[in-house]
C-alpha positions as CSV (number, residue, x, y, z in Angstrom):
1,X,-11.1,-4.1,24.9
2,X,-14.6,-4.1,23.7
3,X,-16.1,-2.8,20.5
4,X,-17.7,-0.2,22.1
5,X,-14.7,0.8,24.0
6,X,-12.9,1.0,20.9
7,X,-15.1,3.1,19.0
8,X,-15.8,5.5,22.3
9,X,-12.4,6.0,22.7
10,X,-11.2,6.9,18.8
11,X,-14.1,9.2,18.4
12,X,-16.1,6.9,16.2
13,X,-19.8,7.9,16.2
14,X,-22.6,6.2,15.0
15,X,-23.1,9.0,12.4
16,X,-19.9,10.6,11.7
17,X,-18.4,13.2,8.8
18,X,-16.7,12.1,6.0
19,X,-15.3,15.8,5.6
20,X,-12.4,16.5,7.4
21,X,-9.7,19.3,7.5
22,X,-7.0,18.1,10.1
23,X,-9.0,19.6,13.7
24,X,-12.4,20.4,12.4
25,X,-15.0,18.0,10.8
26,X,-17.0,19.9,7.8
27,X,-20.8,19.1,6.6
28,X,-20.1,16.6,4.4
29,X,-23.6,16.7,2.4
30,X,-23.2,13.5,0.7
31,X,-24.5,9.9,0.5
32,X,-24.3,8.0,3.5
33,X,-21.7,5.1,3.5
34,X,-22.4,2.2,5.8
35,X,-18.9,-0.1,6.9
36,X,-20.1,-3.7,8.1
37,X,-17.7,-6.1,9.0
38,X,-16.7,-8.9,7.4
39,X,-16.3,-10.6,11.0
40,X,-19.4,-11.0,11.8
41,X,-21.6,-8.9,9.6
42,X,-22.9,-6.2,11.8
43,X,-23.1,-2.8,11.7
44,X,-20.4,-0.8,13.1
45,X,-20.8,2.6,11.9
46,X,-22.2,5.0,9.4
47,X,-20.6,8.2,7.5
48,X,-22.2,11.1,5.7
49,X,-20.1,10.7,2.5
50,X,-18.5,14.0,0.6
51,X,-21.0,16.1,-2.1
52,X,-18.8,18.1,-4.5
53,X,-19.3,21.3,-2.3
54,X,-17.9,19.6,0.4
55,X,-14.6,18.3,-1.5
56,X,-13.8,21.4,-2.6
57,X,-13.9,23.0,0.6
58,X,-11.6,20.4,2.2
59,X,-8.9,21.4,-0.7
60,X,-9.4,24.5,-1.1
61,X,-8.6,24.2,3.0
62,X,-5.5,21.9,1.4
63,X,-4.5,24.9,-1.0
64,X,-4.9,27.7,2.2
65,X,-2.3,25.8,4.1
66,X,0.3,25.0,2.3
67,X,1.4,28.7,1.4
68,X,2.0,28.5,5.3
69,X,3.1,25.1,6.2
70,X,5.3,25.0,3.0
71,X,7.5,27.7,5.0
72,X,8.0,25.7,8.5
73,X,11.5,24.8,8.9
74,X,11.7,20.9,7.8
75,X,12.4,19.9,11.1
76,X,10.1,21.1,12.5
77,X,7.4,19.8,10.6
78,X,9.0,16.3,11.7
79,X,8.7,17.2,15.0
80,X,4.9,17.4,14.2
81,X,4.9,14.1,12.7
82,X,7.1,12.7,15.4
83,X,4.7,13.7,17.8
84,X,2.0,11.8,15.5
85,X,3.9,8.8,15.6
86,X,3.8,9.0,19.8
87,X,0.2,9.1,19.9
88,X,-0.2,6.4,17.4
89,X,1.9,4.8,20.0
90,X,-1.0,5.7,22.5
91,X,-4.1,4.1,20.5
92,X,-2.0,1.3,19.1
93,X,-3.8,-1.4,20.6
94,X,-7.6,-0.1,19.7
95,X,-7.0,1.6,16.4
96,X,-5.2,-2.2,15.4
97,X,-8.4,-3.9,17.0
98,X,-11.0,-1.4,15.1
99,X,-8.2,-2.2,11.7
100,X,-9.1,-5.9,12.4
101,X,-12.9,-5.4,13.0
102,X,-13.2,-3.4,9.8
103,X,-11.4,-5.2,7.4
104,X,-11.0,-8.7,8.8
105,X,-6.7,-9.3,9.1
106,X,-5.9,-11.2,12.3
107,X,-5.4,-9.0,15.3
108,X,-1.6,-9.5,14.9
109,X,-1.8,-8.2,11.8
110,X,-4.1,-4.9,12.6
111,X,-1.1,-4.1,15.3
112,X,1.2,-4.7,12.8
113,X,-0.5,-2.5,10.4
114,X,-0.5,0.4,13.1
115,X,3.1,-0.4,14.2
116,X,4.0,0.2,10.1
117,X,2.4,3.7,10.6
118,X,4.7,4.7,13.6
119,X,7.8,2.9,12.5
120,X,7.1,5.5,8.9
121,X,6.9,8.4,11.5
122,X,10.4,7.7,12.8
123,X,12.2,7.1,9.1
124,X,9.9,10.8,8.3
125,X,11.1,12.5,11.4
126,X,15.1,11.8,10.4
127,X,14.1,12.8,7.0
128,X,13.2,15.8,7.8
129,X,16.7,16.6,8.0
130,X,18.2,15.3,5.0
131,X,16.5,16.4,2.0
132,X,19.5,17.0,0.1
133,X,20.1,18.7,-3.1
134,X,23.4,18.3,-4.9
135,X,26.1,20.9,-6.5
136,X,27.7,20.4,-9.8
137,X,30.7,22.0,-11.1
138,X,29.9,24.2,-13.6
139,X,31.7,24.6,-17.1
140,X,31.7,28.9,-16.3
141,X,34.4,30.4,-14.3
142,X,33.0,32.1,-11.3
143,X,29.7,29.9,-11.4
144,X,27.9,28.0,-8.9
145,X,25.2,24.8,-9.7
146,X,22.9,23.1,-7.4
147,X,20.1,21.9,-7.0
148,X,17.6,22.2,-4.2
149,X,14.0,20.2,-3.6
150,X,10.3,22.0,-3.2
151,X,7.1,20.5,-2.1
152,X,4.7,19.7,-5.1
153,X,1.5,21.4,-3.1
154,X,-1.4,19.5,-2.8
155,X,-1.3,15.8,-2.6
156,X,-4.0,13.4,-3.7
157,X,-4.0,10.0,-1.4
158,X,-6.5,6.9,-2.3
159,X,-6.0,3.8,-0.2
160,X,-7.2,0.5,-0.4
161,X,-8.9,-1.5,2.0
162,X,-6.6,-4.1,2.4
163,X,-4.1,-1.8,4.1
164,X,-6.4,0.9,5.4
165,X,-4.5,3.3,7.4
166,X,-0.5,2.3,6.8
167,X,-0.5,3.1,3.4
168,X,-1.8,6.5,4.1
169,X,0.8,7.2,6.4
170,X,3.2,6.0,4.1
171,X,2.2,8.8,1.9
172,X,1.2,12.0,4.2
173,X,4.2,11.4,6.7
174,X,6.5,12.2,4.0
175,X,4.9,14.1,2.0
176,X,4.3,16.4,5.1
177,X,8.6,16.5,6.3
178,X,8.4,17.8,2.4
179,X,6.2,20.6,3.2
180,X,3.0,19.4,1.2
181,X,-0.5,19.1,2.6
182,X,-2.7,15.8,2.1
183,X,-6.1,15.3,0.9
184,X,-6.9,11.2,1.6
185,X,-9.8,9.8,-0.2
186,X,-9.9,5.9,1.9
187,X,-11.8,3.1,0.7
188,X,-15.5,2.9,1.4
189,X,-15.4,-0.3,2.6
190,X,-12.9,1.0,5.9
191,X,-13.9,4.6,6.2
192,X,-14.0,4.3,10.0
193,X,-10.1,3.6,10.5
194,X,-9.6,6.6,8.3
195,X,-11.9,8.5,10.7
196,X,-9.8,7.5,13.3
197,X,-7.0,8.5,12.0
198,X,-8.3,12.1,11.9
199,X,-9.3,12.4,15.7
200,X,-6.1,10.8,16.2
201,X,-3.9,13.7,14.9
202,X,-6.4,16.4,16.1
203,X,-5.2,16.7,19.3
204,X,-1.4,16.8,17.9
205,X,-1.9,19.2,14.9
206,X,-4.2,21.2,17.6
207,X,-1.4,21.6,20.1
208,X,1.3,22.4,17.4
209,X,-0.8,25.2,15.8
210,X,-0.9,23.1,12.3
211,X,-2.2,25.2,9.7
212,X,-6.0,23.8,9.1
213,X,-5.6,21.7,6.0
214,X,-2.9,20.0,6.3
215,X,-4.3,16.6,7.0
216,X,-7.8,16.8,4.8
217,X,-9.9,14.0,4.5
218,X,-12.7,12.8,1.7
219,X,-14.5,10.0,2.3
220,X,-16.9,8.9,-1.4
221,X,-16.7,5.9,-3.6
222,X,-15.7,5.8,-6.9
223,X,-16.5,9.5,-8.0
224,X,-15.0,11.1,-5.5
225,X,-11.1,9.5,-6.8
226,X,-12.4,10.7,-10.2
227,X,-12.7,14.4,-8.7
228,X,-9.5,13.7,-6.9
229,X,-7.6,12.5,-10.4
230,X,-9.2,15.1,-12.7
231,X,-8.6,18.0,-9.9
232,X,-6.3,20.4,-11.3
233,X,-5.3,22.0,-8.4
234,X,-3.4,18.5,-6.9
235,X,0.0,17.7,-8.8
236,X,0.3,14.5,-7.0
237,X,-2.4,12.0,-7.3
238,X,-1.3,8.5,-5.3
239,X,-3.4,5.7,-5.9
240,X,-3.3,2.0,-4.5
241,X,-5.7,-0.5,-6.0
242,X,-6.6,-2.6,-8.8
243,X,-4.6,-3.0,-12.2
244,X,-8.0,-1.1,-13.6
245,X,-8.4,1.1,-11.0
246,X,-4.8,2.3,-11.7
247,X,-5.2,2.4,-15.3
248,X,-7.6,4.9,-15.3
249,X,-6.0,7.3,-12.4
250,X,-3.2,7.4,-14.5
251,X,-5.4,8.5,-17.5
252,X,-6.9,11.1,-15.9
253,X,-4.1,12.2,-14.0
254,X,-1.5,12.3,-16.9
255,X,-4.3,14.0,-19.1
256,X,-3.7,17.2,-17.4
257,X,0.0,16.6,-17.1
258,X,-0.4,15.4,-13.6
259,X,1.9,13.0,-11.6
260,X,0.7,10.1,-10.4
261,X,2.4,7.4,-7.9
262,X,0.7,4.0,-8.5
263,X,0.8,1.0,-6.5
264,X,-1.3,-1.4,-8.0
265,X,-1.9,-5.2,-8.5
266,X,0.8,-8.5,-7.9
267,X,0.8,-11.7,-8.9
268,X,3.8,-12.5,-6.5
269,X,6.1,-15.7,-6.7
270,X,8.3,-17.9,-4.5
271,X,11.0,-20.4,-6.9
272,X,12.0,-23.5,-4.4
273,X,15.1,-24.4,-5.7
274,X,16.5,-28.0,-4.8
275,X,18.8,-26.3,-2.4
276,X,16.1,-25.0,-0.4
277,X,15.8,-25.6,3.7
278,X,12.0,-26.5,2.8
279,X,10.7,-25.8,6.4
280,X,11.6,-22.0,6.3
281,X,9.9,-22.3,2.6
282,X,7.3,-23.8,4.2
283,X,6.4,-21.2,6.7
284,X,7.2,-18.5,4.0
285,X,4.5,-19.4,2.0
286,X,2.0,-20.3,3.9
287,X,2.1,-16.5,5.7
288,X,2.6,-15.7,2.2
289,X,-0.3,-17.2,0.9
290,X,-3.1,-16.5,3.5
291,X,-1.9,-13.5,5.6
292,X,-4.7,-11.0,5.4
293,X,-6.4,-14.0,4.0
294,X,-4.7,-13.4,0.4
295,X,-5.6,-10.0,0.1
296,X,-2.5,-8.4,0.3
297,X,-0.6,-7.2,-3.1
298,X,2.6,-8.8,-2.0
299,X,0.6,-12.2,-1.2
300,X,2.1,-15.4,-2.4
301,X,-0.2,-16.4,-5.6
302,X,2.6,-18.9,-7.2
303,X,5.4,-21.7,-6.1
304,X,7.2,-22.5,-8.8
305,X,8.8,-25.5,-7.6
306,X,12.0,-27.8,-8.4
307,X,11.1,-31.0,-10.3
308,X,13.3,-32.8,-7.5
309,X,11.6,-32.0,-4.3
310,X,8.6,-31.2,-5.6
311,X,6.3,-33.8,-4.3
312,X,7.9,-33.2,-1.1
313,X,7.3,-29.8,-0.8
314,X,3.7,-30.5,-1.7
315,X,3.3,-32.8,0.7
316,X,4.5,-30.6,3.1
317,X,1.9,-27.8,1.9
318,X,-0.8,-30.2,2.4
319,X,-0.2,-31.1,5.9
320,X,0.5,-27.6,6.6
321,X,-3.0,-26.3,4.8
322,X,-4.7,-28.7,7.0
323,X,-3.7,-27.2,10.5
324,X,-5.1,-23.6,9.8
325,X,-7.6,-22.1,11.7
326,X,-10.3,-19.8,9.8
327,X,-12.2,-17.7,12.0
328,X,-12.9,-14.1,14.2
329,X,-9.3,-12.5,13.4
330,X,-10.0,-10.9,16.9
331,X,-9.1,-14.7,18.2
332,X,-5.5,-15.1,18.3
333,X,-5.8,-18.9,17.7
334,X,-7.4,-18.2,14.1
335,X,-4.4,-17.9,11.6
336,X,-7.2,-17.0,8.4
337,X,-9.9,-14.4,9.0
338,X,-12.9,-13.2,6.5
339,X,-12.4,-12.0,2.7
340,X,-13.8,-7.9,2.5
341,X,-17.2,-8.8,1.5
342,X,-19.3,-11.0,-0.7
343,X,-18.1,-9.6,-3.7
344,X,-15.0,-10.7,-2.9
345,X,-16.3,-14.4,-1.9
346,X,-18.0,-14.3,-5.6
347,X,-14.7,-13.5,-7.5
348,X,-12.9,-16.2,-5.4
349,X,-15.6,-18.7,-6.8
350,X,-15.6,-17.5,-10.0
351,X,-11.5,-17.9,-10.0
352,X,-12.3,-21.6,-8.8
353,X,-14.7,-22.3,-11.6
354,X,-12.2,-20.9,-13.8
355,X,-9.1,-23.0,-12.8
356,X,-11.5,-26.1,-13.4
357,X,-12.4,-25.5,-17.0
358,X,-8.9,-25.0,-17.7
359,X,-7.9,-28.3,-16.2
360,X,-6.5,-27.1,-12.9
361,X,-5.5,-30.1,-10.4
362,X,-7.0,-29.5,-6.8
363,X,-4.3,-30.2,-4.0
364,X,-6.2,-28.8,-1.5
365,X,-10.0,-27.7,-2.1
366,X,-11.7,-24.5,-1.6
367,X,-14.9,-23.2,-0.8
368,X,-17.4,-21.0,1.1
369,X,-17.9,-21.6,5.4
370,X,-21.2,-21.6,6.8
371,X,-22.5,-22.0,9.9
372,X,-21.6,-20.7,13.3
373,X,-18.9,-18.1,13.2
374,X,-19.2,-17.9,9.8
375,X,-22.3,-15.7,9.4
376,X,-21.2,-12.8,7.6
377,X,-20.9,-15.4,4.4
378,X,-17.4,-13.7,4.1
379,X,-15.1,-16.8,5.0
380,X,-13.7,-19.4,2.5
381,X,-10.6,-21.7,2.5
382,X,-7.2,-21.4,1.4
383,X,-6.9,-23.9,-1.9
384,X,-4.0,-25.2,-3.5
385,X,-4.2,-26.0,-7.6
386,X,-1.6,-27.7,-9.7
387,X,-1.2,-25.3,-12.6
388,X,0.5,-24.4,-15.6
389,X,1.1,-20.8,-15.9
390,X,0.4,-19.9,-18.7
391,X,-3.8,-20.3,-17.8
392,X,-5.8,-17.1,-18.3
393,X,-6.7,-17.2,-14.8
394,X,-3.1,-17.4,-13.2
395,X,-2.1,-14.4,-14.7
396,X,-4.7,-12.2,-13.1
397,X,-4.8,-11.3,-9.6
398,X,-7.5,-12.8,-7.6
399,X,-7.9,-11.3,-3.9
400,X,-8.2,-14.6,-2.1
401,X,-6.3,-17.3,-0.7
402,X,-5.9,-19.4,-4.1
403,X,-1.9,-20.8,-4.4
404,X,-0.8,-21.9,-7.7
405,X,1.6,-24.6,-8.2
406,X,3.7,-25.7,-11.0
407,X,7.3,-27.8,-11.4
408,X,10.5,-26.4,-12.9
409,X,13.8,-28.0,-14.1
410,X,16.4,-25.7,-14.6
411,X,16.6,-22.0,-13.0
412,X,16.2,-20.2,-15.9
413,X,13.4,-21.5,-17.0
414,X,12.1,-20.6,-13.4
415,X,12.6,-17.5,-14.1
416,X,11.1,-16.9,-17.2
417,X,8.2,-18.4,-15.2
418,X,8.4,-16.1,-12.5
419,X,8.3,-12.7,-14.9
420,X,5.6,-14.3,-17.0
421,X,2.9,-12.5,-15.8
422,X,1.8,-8.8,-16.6
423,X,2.2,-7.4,-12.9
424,X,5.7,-7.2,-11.0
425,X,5.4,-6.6,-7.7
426,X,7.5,-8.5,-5.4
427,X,9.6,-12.2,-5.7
428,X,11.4,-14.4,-4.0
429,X,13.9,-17.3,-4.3
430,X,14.3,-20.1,-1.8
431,X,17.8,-21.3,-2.1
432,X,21.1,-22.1,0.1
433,X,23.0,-21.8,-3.4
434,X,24.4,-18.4,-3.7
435,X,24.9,-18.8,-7.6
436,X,21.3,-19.1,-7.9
437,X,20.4,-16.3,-5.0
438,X,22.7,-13.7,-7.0
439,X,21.7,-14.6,-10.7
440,X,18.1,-14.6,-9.2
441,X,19.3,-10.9,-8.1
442,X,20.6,-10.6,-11.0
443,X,20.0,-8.2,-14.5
444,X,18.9,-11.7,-15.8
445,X,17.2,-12.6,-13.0
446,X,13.2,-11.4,-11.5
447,X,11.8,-8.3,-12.8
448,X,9.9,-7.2,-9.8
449,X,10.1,-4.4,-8.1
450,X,10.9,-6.6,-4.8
451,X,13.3,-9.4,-5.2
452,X,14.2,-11.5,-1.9
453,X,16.0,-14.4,-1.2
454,X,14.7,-16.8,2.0
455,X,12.4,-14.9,2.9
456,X,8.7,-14.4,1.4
457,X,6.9,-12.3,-0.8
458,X,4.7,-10.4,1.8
459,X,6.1,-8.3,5.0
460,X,8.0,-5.4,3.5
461,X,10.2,-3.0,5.7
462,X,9.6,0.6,5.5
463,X,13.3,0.9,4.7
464,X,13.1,0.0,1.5
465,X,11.3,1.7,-1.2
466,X,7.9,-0.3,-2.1
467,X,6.6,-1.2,-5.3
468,X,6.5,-2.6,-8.2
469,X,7.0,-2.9,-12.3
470,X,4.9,-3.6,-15.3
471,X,1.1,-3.4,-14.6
472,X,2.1,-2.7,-10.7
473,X,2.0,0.9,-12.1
474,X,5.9,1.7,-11.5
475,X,5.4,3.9,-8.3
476,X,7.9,3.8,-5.3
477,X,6.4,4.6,-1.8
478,X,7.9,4.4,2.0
479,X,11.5,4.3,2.1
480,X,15.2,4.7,0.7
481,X,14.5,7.9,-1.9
482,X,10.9,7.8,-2.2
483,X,10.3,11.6,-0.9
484,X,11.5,12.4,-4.0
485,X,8.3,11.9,-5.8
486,X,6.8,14.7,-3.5
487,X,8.8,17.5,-4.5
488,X,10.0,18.8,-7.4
489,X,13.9,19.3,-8.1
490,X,15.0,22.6,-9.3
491,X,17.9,23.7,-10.8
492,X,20.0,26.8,-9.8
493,X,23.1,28.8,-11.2
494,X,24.8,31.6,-9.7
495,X,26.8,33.9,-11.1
496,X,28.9,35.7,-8.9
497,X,31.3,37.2,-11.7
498,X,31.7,40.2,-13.8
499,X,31.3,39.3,-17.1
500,X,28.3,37.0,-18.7
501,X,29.9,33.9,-20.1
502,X,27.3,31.6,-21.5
503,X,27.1,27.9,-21.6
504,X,28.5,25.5,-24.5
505,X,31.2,28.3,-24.9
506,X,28.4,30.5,-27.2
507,X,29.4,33.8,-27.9
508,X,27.1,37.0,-28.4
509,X,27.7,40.4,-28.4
510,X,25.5,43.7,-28.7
């Protein structure tokens, strides 16, 4: 399908309205945002950005509609999203080409990325019917205890580019089976996906009579998150980004005695133990390492390797490194597509420069593309450095296909190398030896929020609850319990005697 097609047939304009309410797009009124693509550096689409006037009309719509779509029966507000997931079914194959376009992950990866957002709609549609409370005894006679769940209100959504539309849906599909309403602020460098998005679920909410509001959208830079975290009126502000970016969400946010969900920065790690099968290590990390071309915040950054095979494994690596294909992500025989934008090209040099003047080893060397296919200036090389980790620069996250290497001799000291960093997103442990999978799983064992064994840091089932420890910010999104942290749990007693007994056996009479 061609560019244009794609764009003609997910609504995409070459002026469209960053101010949406779930069916109907508002006058936005703010700067205009331009989204190139790192591809091939063109054009693909401007969006009149959100003024303040136009924000607060898109939640004040949010606040409108949830004192109605609070009260739907659960299930059937699954059914909505259900529904959602069906025609995400429907433009599967040109919102994951415009996913690609936009942000630059191989083609495989954009369908993967929409298949995420439809495999969330099932696991919300079956929640929708289980968002159970619990009853405890009580210490009373003739006294009931439970506890039931409400929806927060309001919810607060900023994405990142790097995953520009799943992580949205990770979000809003639960948070909607839990009766809240959304307001997503996206990243301005992949506004149009988000855009898409919205004419996507227009026809569905339309059909289903969705209160408008529901599904709001806010597209701004940085100040529009700042309105979004200092906003009274959201409880729940979710934020994926940077360490920093996180930092200061969670300042604002917590200021007014907000909650905020944070998924923020990794600095992820594979140990290859000596009783690793090397070639499914091998293909582990190399995914690991330059899927999304190292912008993901599960992507491989370190290898902490056994002293015994290590030269091996490097070897390996080498060969390996030297097969990929960096190009168009839209070509199915590239394996490594662009970085977001020069910026990012510029803090992937800088990180180079860095690892030399602290003595860094290069096992396989970096650098900027040029030339044919390469003219966005958005395209570098996956590079390998022998490290030690303890170097300023390998304990910050750099988003870029850099790989750190290092040697180990004994498993704990692996370890210790593994949670030596400030972020603690997700691990893993390559090994055939289950003493060393289950101390690796272990209370003594990684830190992270994701710990797997023989299989790789990135590629995360919505299953499972996602995210991470220490400067990853502590949030849990997607699966397992993570409604939860849309609703809040109330506690209820019933007394359905004839006398008034109080608790801890307290007596008081009048």
């Amino acid at each position: 399908m061609k560019l244009n097609k794609v764009l003609d047939t997910l609504g995409i304009d070459k002026m469209n309205e960053g101010a949406g309410t779930g069916t109907k797009w508002l006058k936005a009124g703010g700067e205009k945002i331009t989204s190139y693509s790192p591809v091939d550096g063109k054009l693909i689409g401007t969006i009149q950005g959100v003024n303040r006037k136009s924000y607060d009309n898109v939640v004040k719509q949010a606040e409108a509609a949830f004192a109605e779509w609070r009260m739907w029966p659960a299930p059937k507000r699954g059914e909505v999203v259900r529904q959602v997931g069906e025609a995400l079914r429907k433009y599967k194959e040109p919102l994951g080409r415009l996913v690609s376009y936009e942000m630059g992950k191989s083609l495989q990866e954009g369908y993967g990325e929409v298949q995420e957002m439809i495999d969330i709609a099932d696991f919300a549609v079956g929640l929708s019917r289980q968002l159970y409370g619990l009853t405890m005894h009580s210490e009373r006679p003739m006294h009931r205890m439970y506890e039931q769940w409400h929806p927060l209100g309001v919810v607060g959504i900023i994405s990142a580019f790097n995953f520009p539309v799943a992580v949205w849906s990770w979000n809003s599909f639960l948070a909607w089976v839990c009766g809240n309403t959304c307001v997503w602020k996206p990243s301005e460098k992949t506004p149009l996906t988000a855009i898409a998005c919205q004419n996507i679920i227009a026809d569905v909410f339309r059909a289903n009579k969705v209160p408008e509001g529901v599904c709001g959208l806010v597209v701004g830079g940085r100040e529009t998150g700042e309105w979004m975290s200092n906003d009274t009126r959201i409880p729940l502000v979710s934020a994926t980004g940077s360490t920093r970016m996180g930092k200061a969400v969670g300042a604002a946010v917590g200021g007014r005695l907000g909650r905020s969900l944070l998924e923020l920065g990794g600095n992820n790690a594979i140990i290859i133990s000596e009783h690793a099968d090397l070639n499914i290590a091998l293909r582990a990390c190399i995914f690991g390492a330059v899927g999304t071309a190292g912008q993901r915040c599960t992507t491989t950054r370190r290898l902490i390797i056994h002293e015994s095979v290590y030269d091996a494994f490097k070897k390996k690596l080498v060969a390996a490194y030297k097969q990929l294909n960096i190009g168009d992500p839209l070509n199915e025989n590239n394996h490594v597509g662009p970085l977001i934008d020069t910026d990012a090209v510029k803090n992937y040099l800088a990180a180079i420069d860095a690892l030399k003047k602290e003595g860094a080893k290069v096992v396989v060397p970096g650098g900027v593309l040029e030339g044919k296919g390469y003219e966005s200036g958005c395209y570098v090389k996956p590079c390998v450095y022998e490290v030690s980790n303890d170097m300023q620069v390998v304990q910050h996250e750099t988003f870029a296909p850099l790989l750190y290497i290092m040697k180990y001799k004994t498993l704990e000291e692996a370890i210790a190398l593994q949670n030596n960093v400030p972020q603690g997103l997700s691990s893993s442990i390559m090994t055939l030896n289950m003493r060393e999978a289950e101390t690796f799983l272990s209370h003594k064992g990684s830190d992270c929020g994701i710990a797997n064994v023989n299989i790789g840091t990135s590629g995360a089932e919505i299953g499972g609850a996602f995210g991470g420890e220490k400067e990853t910010g502590g949030g849990r999104e997607s699966g397992s319990d993570s409604w939860k942290a849309y609703m809040r749990r109330q506690t209820n007693t019933i007394n359905w005697s004839d006398q008034l007994p109080l608790a801890q056996g307290i007596k008081f009479h009048v």
